[in-house]
C-alpha positions, 0 to 999 in steps of 0.5 A: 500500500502506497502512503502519502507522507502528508495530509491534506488540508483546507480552511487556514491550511496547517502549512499557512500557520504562523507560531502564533496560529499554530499556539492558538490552534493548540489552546483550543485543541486542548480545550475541546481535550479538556472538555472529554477528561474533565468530565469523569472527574466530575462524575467521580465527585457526584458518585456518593449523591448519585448512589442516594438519589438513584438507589445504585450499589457498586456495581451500578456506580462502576457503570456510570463510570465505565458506561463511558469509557467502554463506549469512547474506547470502543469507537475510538478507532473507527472515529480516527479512521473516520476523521482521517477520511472525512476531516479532523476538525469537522470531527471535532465539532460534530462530537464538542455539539454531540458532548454537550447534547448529551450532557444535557440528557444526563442532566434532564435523567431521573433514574440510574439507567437514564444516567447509564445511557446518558453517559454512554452517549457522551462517551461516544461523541467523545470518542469522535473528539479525542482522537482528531486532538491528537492528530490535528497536533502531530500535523500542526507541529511538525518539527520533532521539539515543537512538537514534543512540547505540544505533546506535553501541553497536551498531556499536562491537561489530564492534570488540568482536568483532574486538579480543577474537576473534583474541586469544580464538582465540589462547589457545584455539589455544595450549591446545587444536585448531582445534575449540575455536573452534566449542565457545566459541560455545555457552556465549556463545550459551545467555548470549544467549539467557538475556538475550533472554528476560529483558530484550527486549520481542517486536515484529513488523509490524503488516501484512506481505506474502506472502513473495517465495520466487522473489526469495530464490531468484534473489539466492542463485543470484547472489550464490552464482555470482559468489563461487563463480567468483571464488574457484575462479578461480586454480584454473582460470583468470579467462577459463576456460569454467568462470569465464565460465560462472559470470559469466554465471549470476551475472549472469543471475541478478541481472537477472532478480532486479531484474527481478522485484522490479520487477514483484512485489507483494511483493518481498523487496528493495523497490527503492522503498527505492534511490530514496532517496538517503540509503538507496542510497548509504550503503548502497553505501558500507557493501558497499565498506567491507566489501569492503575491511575483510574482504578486508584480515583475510583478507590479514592472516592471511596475513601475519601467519602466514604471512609473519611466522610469529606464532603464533595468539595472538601473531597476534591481540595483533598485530591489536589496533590494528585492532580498537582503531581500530575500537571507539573510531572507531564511536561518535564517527562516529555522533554526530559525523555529527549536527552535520556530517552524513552524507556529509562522514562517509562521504567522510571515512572512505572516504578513510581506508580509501583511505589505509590500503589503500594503506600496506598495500600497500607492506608487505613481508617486512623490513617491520618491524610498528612502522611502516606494518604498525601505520598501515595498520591504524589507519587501516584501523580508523578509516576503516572505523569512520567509514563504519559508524554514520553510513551505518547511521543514514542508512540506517535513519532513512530506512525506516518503523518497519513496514520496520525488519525489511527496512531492517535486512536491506538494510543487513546484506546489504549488508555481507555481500556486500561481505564475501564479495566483498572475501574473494574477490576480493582472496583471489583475487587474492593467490592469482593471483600467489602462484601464479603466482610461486611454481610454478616454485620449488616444481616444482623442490624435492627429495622430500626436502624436501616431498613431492608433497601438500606442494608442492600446498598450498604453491602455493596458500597462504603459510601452509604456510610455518608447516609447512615451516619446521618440517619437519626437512631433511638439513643440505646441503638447509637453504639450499634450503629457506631459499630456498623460503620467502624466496621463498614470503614475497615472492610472498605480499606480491607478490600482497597488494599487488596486491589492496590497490592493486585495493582502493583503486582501488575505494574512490577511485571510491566516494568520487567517487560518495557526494560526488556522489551524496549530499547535504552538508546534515545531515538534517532529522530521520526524520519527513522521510525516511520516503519514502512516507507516503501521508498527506504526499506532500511528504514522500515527494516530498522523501525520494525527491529527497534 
């Protein structure tokens, strides 16, 4: 297959752009980015008021999370294609509209499958945003420190979003509902769009290929089974009929995805690009640094409101370190990792997260917040930051400006996945032993402390503790219901440490292989790493091997 090195353009014309042009396209690309990562931070904040009104046990506020996450990772590669195909910018557009639509159906919603939906919706339109963002900036910036630099900006706003949303979240819970958090997206999304259409050029593919719908399909169906059965796990058990039967469907599906991808002209995920061992393995690297920062939010919100009983704002002026962390570590990652390179950066950062894991896990009840709380969260921040912009730069100067589209959607379904996972599977696991821990003490409860629908969301989630504790008792049941929620707060960090140990365990087998697998010696520039130029062989040779 012949590939143009170029993109083609209209409108302003990414060649036409001055400095100044190209740093106001960028503002507001980051901005539309903004919008899609601020939203879960968000949600995450509202989780405790949303489990009250809407009656959703854990399984229930997992899906609020994961119900966007599996449809943004799910699409996110057939709307790079698409976006390649029909233009980025015009992309980006139609999904800021489509966020904001259905931000405002989340607002309007009334019930936990109303909110499902909602969030599903807008996890879709996302999906048609995020990877035009990263596309537009690898041909925007087109010399390897520009565009490094932009790289950087671009992942220093996951900082952004996480340092401003749980404290946005907080004041807008503190003055008004739950639904306050899906209305403040439309304003910022109607900005987003403003800004696309006055400051960033149009570019799409110069040649682009069929679209591989049975792939689409096939990933969906995978990626959707293996979520869905972990997080009903708890539920009805690991090893259940119904849980083996998810797993199986899952992995059926996954194999005959690769399978197909193998053999199609088109396929939606070129594999040619794992043969690249600068893209395969920071992209690797990416999905369990996700897995493990998205499972660790999910789990410090429970924590922090259920087990600490912060208010939603005082919850997220809590997070900050983290969020701090990760803002300032992101930019110096990627510039740092031109001098030493890729890997030493990944490992270095891997390990970091490893480390912070760890501490988490030792966190109880009487922990006090200045203190391994305050660590595990720097730490977590710093290592996840570290990964981020050195594994994204590696992954997109290793594809053709022609693939930018499909490199970007790799590198964002990557980070989806390994989200939906970590949200899962260590939610998953905390609500295991949670449970496991906690029915008996629950089951023996009088009446007249907590009614029969009470017991149930108590068995499934800590933060119901917010609504116990609140919940007025006869005076001779103050001390049972005392000991209820000791024992609710020492079975949740019972389990979250369980899930932070299965985390680091993950995290120390990745870090074996990127020092393995990925070479130490810095990168000898993109023109080398684009793998199959048919006009240099050598170089494509030299790519495939490194």
């Amino acid at each position: 297959m012949t590939v143009s090195m170029a993109s083609r353009v209209s409108g302003l014309g990414v060649a036409g752009l001055s400095a100044r042009g190209r740093v106001a396209a960028l503002i507001a690309i980051c901005l539309a980015e903004l919008l899609v990562v601020l939203d879960n931070t968000l949600v995450n904040v509202a989780l405790p008021s949303m489990a009250v009104q809407l009656k959703a046990d854990m399984s229930g506020l997992q899906w609020i999370v994961d119900s966007f996450t599996l449809a943004f990772s799910g699409l996110l590669l057939a709307m790079g294609h698409l976006g390649d195909r029909f233009g980025r910018r015009k992309f980006m557009i139609i999904g800021l509209a489509g966020v904001a639509v259905m931000s405002g159906a989340g607002a309007l919603s009334s019930g936990l499958g109303q909110v499902i939906a909602a969030r599903a919706g807008m996890g879709v339109f996302a999906a048609v945003v995020f990877p035009a963002t990263l596309a537009l900036i690898i041909n925007i910036f087109t010399v390897a420190k520009e565009r490094a630099a932009a790289i950087a900006l671009w992942t220093a706003m996951a900082g952004i979003a996480i340092a401003i949303g749980p404290i946005t979240g907080g004041w807008l819970l503190n003055h008004f509902s739950w639904h306050s958090v899906f209305w403040i997206n439309v304003p910022v999304a109607l900005v987003a769009i403003v800004a696309t259409l006055i400051a960033v050029p149009e570019s799409r593919a110069a040649h682009v290929d069929r679209l591989d719908r049975v792939g689409i399909v096939l990933s969906l169906v995978g990626v959707t089974a293996l979520v869905w059965s972990i997080i009903e796990a708890p539920k009805h058990g690991w090893l259940s009929a119904q849980s083996l039967a998810g797993y199986l469907l899952s992995v059926i599906a996954l194999a005959v995805f690769v399978a197909w991808e193998l053999r199609t002209r088109t396929p939606v995920l070129n594999m040619r690009l794992f043969r690249i061992r600068r893209f395969a393995v920071p992209s690797l690297a990416i999905t369990v640094s996700y897995f493990c920062a998205f499972g660790f939010l999910f789990l410090i919100t429970q924590y922090f409101q259920g087990v600490k009983e912060f208010s939603p704002l005082e919850f997220g002026i809590h997070s900050l370190p983290f969020a701090a962390a990760v803002g300032v570590g992101a930019p110096a990652a990627t510039m740092l990792a031109q001098k030493v390179g890729t890997t030493a950066m990944i490992v270095s950062g891997m390990l970091i997260l490893a480390v912070g894991m760890y501490v988490a896990g030792t966190v109880t009840p009487e922990t006090e917040y200045l203190g391994p709380v305050v660590i595990s969260m720097v730490l977590m921040g710093i290592g996840f930051a570290v990964v981020q912009g050195p594994a994204t730069e590696s992954i997109m100067g290793s594809v053709p400006l022609e693939e930018a589209g499909a490199g970007s959607a790799v590198n964002d379904t990557t980070r989806e996945v390994g989200g939906a996972l970590g949200v899962a599977l260590l939610g998953s696991i905390m609500t295991s032993i949670y449970s496991r821990e906690i029915a008996g003490k629950i089951a023996g409860i009088p009446d007249q402390i907590m009614n029969a629908q009470q017991k149930e969301l108590a068995s499934n989630t800590p933060i119901s503790v917010l609504e116990i504790v609140k919940a007025p008792v006869n005076p001779l049941l103050a001390q049972a219901k005392t000991n209820l929620v000791e024992a609710m707060k020492v079975a949740a960090m019972q389990g979250a440490s369980a899930a932070s140990h299965v985390a680091v365990g993950v995290l120390l087998v990745t870090v074996v292989l990127v020092a393995v697998l990925l070479p130490w010696r810095p990168e000898r520039g993109r023109s080398v790493l684009l793998g199959w130029r048919e006009n240099d062989p050598e170089a494509a040779d030299s790519a495939v091997r490194d």
